[in-house]
N, C-alpha and C positions, 0 to 999 in steps of 0.2 A: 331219625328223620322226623317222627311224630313232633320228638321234644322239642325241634326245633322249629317246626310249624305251630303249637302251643304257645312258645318264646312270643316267635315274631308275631299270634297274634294279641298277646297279652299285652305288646309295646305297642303295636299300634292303637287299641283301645284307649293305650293309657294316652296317646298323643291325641285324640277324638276330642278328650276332654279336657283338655290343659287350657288353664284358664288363657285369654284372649288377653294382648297389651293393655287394649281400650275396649270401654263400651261405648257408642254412641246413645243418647236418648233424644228424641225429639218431645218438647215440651208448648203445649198449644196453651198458650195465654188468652181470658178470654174476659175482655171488661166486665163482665156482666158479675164477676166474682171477686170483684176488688176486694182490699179489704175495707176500704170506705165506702157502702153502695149507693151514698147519696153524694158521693165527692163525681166530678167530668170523668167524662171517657176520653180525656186527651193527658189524663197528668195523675196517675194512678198506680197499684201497687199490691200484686198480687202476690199469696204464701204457698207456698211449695207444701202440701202435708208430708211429703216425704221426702228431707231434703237429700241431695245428690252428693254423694261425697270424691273426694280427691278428685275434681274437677281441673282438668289442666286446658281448655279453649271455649267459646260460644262462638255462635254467628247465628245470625236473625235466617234464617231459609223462607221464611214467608210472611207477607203482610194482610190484609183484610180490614181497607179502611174507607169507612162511609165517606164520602166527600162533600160533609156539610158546610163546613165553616163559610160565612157572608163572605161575599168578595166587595159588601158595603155595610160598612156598621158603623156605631160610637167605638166598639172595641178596636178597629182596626184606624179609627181617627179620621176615616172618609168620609164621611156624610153629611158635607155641612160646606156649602157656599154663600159667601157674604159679600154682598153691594154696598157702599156708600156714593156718598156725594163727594167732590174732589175737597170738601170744607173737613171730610171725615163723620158727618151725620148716614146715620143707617138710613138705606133705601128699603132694603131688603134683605132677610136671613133664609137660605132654603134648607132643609133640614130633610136629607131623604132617610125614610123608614130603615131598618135593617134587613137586609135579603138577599139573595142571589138576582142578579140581574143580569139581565140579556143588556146589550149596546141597545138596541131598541126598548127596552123595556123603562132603561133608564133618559135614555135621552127624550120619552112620552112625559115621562112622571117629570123630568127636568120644565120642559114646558108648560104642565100644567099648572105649575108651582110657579114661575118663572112671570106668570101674567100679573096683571096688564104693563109689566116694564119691559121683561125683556124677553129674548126666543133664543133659543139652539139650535144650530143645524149641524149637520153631516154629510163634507165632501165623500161623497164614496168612493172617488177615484183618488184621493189623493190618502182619504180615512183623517182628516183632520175635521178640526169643530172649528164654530164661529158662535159667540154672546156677541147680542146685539140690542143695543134698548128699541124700543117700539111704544107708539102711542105718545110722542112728543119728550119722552124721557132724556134728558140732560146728559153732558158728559158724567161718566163715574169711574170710580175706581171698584175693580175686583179682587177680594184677596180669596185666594184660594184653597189655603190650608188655616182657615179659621178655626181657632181653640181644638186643632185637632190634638193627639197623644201625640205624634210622629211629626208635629211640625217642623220639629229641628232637624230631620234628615235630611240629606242630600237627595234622596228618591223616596216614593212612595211616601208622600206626607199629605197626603188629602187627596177630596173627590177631584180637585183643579189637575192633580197629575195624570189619574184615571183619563180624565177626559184630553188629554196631552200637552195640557200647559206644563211650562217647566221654570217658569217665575214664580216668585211670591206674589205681587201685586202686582195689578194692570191696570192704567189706566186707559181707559175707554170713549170713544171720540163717537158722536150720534151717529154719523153717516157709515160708518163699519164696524164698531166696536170692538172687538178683541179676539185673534185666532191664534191657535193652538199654535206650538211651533214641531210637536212629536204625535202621532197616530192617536185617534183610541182606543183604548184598552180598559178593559173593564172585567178581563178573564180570573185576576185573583192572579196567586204566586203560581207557578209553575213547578214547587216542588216545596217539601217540609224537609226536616229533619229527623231521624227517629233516634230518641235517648233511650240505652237500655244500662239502668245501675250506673251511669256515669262511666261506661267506659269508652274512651275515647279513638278509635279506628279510623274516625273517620272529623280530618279539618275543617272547618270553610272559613278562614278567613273573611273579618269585618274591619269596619276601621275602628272600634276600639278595642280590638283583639280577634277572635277565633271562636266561633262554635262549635261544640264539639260533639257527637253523635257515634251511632255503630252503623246507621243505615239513612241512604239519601231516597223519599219516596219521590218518585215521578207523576205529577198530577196528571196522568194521560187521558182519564175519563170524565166525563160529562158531570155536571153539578147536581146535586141530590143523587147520584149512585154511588155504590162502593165500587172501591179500584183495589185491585188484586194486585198485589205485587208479588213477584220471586225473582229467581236468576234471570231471567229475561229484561224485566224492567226497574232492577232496584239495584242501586250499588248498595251491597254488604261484606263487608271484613271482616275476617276470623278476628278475634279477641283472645290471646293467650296469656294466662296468669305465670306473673314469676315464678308462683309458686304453687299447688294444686289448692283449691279450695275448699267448701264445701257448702255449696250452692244451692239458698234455703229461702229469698224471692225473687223478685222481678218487677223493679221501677221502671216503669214507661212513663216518656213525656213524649209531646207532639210538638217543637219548637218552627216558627217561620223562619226565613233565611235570615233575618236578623237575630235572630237568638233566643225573642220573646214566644213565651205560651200562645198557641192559636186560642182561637174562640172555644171557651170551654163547654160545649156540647155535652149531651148527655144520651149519645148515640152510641151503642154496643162498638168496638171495635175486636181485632184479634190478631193475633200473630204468632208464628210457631221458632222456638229457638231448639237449635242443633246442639248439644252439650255433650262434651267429651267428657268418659272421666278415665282416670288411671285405672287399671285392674292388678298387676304387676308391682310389686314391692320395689324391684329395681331400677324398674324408670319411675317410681313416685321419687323414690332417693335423687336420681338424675336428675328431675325438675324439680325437690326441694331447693338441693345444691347450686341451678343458678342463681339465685336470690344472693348466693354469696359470694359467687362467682363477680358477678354485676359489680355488688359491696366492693369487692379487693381491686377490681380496675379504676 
């Protein structure tokens, strides 16, 4: 009976410690340690000191990101309204500063700039605008998306969309001059992209193709704070390699829904990835093998 209580618990001991299929690691990425430390904290590229080997999934489990970027800039192609005369001579170029703007904050600055020709108003019930000349000013023409980057878009191609126009040019008649035909908005995108290594989990279709991401961040918070993202607020997809890898950094970028880099800030950001790796010789063989598997179909 001894021997046999000995046995049983020599085999369980030995089962205590048998190595586990997988290990999980969680790996907190943190701008502040790029490897570039004078390159943005939106398009960056951190080293692993100790890389992770036979890596078989990732998923982003957490984000931590300051919500700077202007929702008016040169970068983003917004800030810039242009007047002429119906002959095409310049009235007027308004050129608003770069920054985060409140509807109020912009539509002040729009008027003060805006003198002695014209004013801006704001239906509040209805949220549209109204350009109008003042002080004996002429018919003219408005173009909206003047020398922005994004002119050629179908949305989001200058301050004139922010403010809800949805033409290129207006012409402008004394007696009412020109109103919006869409709300305004002035809140910035409603959501980025997050690239981790190029691997792709995650679609969004554009019209000249796809952007492609691991993680969609939700702008829920207020401008100048950081917005927290996890499972609650952020779609992310697991990422599974055909084959195990051995997982040695981590390229971040911060793409808008068009696909392009946001404003390249130089605000700490951070993010934590979930990494699987193989422990197990037999399912490493297993997940080498589909890689061939895939090949022969």
């Amino acid at each position: 009976m001894s021997s046999y209580i000995q046995n049983h618990k020599a085999a369980a001991s030995h089962a205590d410690v048998a190595t586990p299929e997988t290990k999980t690691y969680y790996i907190n990425v943190d701008s502040r340690f790029k490897v570039d430390p004078r390159g943005p904290d939106t398009d960056f590229s951190v080293k692993l000191t100790n890389p992770i080997k036979n890596v078989s999934k990732v998923r982003v489990a957490s984000v931590e990101f300051p919500n700077i970027p202007y929702n008016v800039s040169e970068y983003k192609g917004n800030n810039k309204l242009r007047f002429e005369t119906n002959s095409g001579a310049e009235i007027l170029t308004v050129v608003v500063p770069d920054g985060n703007y409140t509807s109020e904050e912009i539509l002040n600055y729009l008027n003060r700039e805006l003198r002695p020709y014209f004013a801006i108003s704001l239906d509040t019930i209805t949220g549209k605008t109204r350009i109008f000349p003042i002080n004996g000013t002429t018919n003219f023409r408005m173009l909206v998306d003047h020398e922005g980057r994004f002119d050629a878009r179908d949305a989001d191609y200058g301050l004139g969309y922010n403010l809800g126009f949805r033409n290129r040019v207006y012409l402008g008649i004394r007696e009412s001059g020109v109103k919006s035909e869409s709300v305004m908005n002035i809140t910035g995108y409603q959501y980025y992209i997050l690239q981790i290594n190029g691997y792709d989990t995650l679609r969004s279709p554009i019209q000249s193709g796809s952007v492609i991401g691991m993680a969609k961040l939700i702008l829920d918070g207020d401008l100048f704070s950081v917005i927290f993202e996890d499972g609650r607020n952020m779609l992310s997809y697991v990422y599974e390699f055909y084959q195990p890898i051995d997982f040695k950094s981590v390229d971040v970028k911060i793409l808008d829904p068009y696909g392009e880099p946001i404003y390249p800030h130089r605000e700490p950001m951070s993010l934590t990835l979930e990494v699987t790796s193989i422990m197990q010789s037999h399912l490493y063989e297993r997940q080498r093998n589909r890689m061939f598997e895939i090949a022969d179909s």
